[in-house]
N, C-alpha and C positions, 0 to 999 in steps of 0.2 A: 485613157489609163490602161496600163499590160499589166496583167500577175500575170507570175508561172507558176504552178502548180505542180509539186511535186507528188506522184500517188505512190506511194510503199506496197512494194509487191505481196504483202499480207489482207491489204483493201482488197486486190480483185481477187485475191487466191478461191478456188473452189475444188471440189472432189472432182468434178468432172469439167469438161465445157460448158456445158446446160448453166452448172454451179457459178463457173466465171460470168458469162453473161449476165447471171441474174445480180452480182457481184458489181460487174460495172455499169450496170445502169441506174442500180441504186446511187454510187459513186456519181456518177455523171448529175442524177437528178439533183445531188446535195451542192454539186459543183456550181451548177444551174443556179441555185435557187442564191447561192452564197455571194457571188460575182457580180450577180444582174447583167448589166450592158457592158461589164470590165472588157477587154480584150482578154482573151485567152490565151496562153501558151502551156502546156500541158506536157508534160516529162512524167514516164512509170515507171516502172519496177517491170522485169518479165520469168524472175526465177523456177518458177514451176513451169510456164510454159518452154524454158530452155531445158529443165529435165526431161520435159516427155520427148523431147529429138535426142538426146544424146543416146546413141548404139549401144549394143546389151553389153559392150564391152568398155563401153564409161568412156572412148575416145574422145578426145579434144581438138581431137585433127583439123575438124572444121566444124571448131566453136564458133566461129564468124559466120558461119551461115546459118547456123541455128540462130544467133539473134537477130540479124537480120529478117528471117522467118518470123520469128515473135513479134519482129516490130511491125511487120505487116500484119500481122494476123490481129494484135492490141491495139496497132491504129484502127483498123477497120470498126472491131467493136466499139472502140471509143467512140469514132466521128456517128458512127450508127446512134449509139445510147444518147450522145451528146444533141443530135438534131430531133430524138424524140422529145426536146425540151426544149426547143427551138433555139440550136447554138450549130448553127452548121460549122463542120472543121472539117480541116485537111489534113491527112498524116503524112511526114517525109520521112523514108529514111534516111537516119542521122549516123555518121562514121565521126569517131573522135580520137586524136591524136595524141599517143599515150609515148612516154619515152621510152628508147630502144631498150635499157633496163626494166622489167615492167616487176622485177622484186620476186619474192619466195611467193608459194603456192599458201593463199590465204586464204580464198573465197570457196565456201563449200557451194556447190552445184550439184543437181539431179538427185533424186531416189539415195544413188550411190553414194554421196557427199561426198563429189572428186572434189580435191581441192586445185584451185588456182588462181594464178595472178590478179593481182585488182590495183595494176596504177593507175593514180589520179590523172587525170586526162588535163591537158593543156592547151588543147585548142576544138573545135569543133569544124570540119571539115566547110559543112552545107551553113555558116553562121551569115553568108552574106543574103543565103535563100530564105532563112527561116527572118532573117530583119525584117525582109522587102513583106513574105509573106501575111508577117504580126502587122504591119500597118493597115491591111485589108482583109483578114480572114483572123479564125481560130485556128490554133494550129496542133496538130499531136506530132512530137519531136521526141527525139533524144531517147525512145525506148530501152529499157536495160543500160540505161547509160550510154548509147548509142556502138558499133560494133567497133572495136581498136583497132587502129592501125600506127603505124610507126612512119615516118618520111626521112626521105634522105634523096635528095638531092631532087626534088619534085616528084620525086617515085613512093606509092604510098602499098604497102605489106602489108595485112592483116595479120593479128598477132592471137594465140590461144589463151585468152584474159578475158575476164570481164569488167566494167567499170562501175563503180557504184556512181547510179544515176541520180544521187543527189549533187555531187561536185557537179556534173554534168549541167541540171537546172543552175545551180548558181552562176555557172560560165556563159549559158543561154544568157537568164536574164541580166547578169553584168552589162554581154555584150549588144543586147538589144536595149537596154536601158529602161529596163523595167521597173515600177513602182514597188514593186509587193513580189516576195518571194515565200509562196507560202507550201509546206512541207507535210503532208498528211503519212499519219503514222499509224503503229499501233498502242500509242497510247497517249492522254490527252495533254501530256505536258513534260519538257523535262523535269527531270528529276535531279536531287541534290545528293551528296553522301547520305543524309539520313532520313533518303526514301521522301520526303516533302516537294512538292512540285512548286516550280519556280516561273515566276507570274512573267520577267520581265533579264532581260542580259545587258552592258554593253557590250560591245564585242571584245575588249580585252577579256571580261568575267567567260564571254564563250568559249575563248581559246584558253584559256587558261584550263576549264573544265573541260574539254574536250583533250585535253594534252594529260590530264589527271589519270585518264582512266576509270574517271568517275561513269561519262557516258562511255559507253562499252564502243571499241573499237569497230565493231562488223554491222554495227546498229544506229544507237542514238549519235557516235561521235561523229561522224560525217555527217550529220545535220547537222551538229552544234557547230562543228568547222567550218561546212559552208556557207551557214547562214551567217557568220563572222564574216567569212569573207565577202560576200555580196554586200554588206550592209556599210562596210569598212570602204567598200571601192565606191558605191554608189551615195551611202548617207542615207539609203531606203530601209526600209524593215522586213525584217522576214519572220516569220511565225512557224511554231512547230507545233501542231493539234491532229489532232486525231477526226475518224469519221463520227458525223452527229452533231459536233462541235463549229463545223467552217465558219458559219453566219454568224457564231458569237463571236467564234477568234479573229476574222474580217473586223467588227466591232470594238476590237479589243477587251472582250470580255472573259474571252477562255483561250487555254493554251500559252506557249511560251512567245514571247518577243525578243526578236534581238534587232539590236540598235546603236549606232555609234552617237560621238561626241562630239568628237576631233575631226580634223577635217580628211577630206579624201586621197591616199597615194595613190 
């Protein structure tokens, strides 16, 4: 069995590095203890540590290199915290192919809160390495939604965007045919219009609320979306919980689920 594991970049966030560390390895340890012997496939979040590379002049010139940077520097911590818990992993970097339109400047970034681009990503570059990978290792993938880039004609351009790494896990595990698509946030469950947390979805009820405006666009809706979508293509479940909670919502005891009916397009 594979989960992928999506970590919200508010889990590892800290004041400092020291702060992050101590951040993900608690993370890592609740990962551990949640999963047991699952296969791992592990997607994060990297926004704070992409603020601290952008230039005192807030440039985006070479946003692609900055998350590339984070994604090495998140995988390392990760496979590190991970194997104190006896889960050895491998990090790759992950490039994902975002369309040559990538939209208005929506994602705030850095100290600064420049904002920019955040298309939904359509393919994943490295998806036939990270398949081969998942059959025999853990794996840390897809960082900050892994770095954009555009193709045209087998030529591949990095673009000044970042991608929210939850579509990104959902595409992962679609493509590698993963069981369990599980979403760690900050906080233990969606939520409804009126603030009551919602035990359970199909995925029309996800897209529907995610298309509402109910779950906030920059935030909850792209979990609600994607985990619609992953569940819709595969017929597997994805869950949206918070840290502290994994082993219950694993159990189905805490957190949100979401779940189709009908069969798979």
């Amino acid at each position: 069995m594979t989960v992928v594991v999506a970590v919200g970049g508010h889990a590892i966030a800290g004041s400092d590095r020291t702060a992050e560390r101590l951040a993900i390895r608690k993370t890592a340890a609740e990962i551990g203890t949640a999963i047991g012997s699952t296969r791992l496939v592990l997607v994060h979040g990297n926004g704070p540590q992409v603020g601290r590379l952008l230039p005192a002049d807030h440039s985006i010139d070479e946003l692609d290199v900055a998350v590339a940077q984070t994604q090495g520097e998140l995988g390392y911590l990760f496979a590190e915290a991970l194997a104190a818990v006896g889960i050895e992993a491998v990090g790759l970097l992950t490039r994902v192919v975002v369309p040559r339109d990538t939209g208005p400047p929506v994602k705030p970034i850095g100290s600064g809160r420049v904002l920019v681009p955040s298309p939904r990503p359509c393919g994943v570059v490295e998806i036939d390495a990270i398949r081969t990978l998942a059959l025999t290792n853990h794996v840390v993938v897809g960082g900050g939604g892994g770095v954009p880039v555009v193709e045209d004609n087998g030529i591949r351009t990095p673009v000044s965007a970042v991608v929210d790494k939850d579509w990104t896990a959902a595409l992962i595990a679609t493509a590698i045919e993963a069981e369990r698509l599980l979403f760690i946030t900050n906080v233990d469950a969606v939520l409804d219009g009126a603030g009551n947390s919602i035990s359970s979805l199909d995925v029309d009820a996800a897209d529907d609320l995610a298309a509402s405006g109910i779950a906030a666009a920059g935030s909850m809706g792209p979990k609600v979306a994607s985990a619609a979508y992953f569940s819709r293509k595969t017929g597997c479940e994805a869950i949206i919980t918070c840290p502290g909670q994994l082993a219950s919502a694993m159990a189905g005891a805490a957190g949100t689920s979401v779940s189709r009916q009908e069969a798979p397009v």
